[in-house]
C-alpha positions, 0 to 999 in steps of 0.5 A, a space after each residue: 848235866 844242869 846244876 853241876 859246876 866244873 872246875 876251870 881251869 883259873 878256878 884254882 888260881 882264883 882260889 888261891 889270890 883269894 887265901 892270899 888276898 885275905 892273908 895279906 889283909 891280917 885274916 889269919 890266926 898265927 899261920 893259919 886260917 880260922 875255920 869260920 873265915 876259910 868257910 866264908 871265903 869258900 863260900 864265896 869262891 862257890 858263889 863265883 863258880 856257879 856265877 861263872 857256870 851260869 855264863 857257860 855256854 851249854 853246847 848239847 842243849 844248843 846243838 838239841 834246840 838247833 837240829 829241832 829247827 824245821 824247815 832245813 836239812 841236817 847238815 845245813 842245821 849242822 852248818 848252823 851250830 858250828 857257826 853258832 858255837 864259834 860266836 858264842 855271843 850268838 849262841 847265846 842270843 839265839 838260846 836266850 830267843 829259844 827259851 
C-alpha cells in the first residue's frame, strides 16, 4: 500500500490548530475562510501527512525483508521481526541497510 497516507489519529486535531491558527492570525473574510487560503492551508496539512507517512514504519515490508534472510529458521527469523517492530529505531535502521 505504497504512496497511500492514512489518516492518524492527531491528524485531525492538527487540522483543526491549523484553521485556528489562521483565524486567530485575522485570515478569514467575515466568519469564513477564503477558498484560496483554505486551499493552501490544505495543501500544507497534505505535505505534513505525507512527511509524516514518510517516517511510518511499513511492517509488511519489514516482516517480507526479514524472512528473506538466509541462513536461520523461521521462527527464529520470526523471533527477529518481533523484536524489530518493537524497537522501531532498529526497524528502521535495519530497512535503511536492506535497501
Amino acid at each position: 500500500m505504497q504512496g497511500q497516507a492514512t489518516w492518524s489519529k492527531p491528524m485531525p486535531h492538527m487540522l483543526l490548530e491549523i484553521l485556528v491558527e489562521e483565524a486567530l492570525k485575522g485570515n478569514k473574510p467575515s466568519s469564513t475562510f477564503s477558498v484560496e487560503k483554505l486551499s493552501k492551508k490544505i495543501g500544507d496539512v497534505a505535505f505534513a501527512i505525507q512527511s509524516f507517512s514518510k517516517n511510518q514504519l511499513d511492517v509488511n515490508e519489514l516482516y517480507t525483508e526479514v524472512m528473506k534472510i538466509e541462513g536461520f529458521d523461521e521462527i527464529t527469523l520470526g523471533d527477529a521481526f518481533d523484536h524489530l517492530v518493537q524497537h522501531e529505531m532498529l526497524a528502521k535502521a535495519f530497512m535503511a541497510k536492506k535497501c
